[in-house]
C-alpha positions in Angstrom: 74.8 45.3 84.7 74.7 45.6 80.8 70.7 45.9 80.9 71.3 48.8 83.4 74.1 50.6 81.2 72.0 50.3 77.9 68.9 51.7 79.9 70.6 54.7 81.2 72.5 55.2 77.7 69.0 55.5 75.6 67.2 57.7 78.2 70.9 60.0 78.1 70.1 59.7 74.1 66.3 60.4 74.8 66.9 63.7 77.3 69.2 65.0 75.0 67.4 65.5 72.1 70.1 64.0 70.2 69.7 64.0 66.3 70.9 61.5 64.5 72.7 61.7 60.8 70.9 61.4 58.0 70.3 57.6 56.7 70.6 56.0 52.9 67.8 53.5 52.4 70.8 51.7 50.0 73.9 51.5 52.6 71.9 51.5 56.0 71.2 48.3 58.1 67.7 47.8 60.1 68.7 49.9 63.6 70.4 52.2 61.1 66.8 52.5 59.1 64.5 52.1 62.4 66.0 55.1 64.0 64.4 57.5 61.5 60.8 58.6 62.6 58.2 56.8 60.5 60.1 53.7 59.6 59.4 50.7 61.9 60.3 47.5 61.8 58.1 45.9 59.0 59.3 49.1 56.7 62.9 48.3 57.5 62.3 45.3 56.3 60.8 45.9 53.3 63.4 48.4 52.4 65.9 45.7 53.0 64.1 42.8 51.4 64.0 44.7 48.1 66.9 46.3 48.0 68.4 42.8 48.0 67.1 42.6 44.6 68.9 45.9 43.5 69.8 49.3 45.0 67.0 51.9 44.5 67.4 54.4 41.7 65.7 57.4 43.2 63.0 58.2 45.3 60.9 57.4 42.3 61.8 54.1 42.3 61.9 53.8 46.4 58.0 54.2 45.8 57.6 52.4 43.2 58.8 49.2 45.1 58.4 49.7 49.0 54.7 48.9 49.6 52.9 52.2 51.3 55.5 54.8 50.5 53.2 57.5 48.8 54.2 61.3 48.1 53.2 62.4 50.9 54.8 59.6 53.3 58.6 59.9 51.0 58.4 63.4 51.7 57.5 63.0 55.7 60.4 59.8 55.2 62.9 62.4 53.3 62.0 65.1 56.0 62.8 62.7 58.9 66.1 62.1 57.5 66.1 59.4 54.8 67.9 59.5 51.8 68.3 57.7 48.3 71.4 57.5 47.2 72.9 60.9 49.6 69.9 63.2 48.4 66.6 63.8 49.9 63.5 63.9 48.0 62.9 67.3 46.2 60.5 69.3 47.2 60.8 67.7 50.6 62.0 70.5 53.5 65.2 68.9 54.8 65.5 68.2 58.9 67.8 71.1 60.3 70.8 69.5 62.7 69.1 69.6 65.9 65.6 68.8 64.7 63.7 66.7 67.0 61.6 65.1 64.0 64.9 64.1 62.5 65.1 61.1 64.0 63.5 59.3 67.1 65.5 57.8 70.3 66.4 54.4 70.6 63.7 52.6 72.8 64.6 52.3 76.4 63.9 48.5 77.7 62.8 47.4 81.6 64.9 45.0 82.5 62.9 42.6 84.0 63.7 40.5 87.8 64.8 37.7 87.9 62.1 35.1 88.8 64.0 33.8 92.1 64.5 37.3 93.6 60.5 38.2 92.6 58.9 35.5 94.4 60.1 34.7 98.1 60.5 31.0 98.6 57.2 28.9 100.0 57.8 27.5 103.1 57.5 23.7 103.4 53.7 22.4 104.8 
């Protein structure tokens, strides 16, 4: 029942074209970070791992210490709707409320059937 609420929730999310607020790399949690188009998992991670060693400065120093984060993928990251510390990078054109490259849906997941009502019971030899 909860599988089937959470399914129809994130396609409701997906239809709608929903936008979701921008993000700070230094006060948001992994779902928080994931949500924003071009951060996956393995990013999210990153961001988190070392910004247990510190918060980050500025975009500047976001760079400096999140492996692969360039110019050109901070300002596509800033555009999506990250943030350092409440601002976006400068330079970078900011996501307009509404902007479907603000931020992508949650996932939907299949809930998958359960093994006993798949396969029909063998009758006895």
């Amino acid at each position: 029942m909860i599988k089937k609420l959470m399914l129809a929730l994130a396609t409701l999310v997906a239809s709608t074209g929903f936008a979701f607020a921008q993000v700070d790399v230094n006060k948001a949690d992994a779902a928080a970070l994931d949500s924003v188009k071009g951060v996956g998992p393995s990013m999210s991670k990153a961001i988190i791992d070392e910004r247990s060693k510190g918060e980050f400065k500025d975009w500047a120093d976001f760079q400096k210490r999140v492996k692969g984060v360039g110019e050109k993928r901070a300002a596509k990251l800033s555009q999506a709707g990250l943030q350092v510390n409440g601002k976006a990078m400068d330079g970078a054109p900011m996501a307009a409320p509404g902007d479907k490259t603000a931020a992508k849906p949650a996932k939907a997941v299949k809930a998958k059937p359960d093994a006993a009502k798949a396969e029909p019971a063998k009758a006895a030899s």
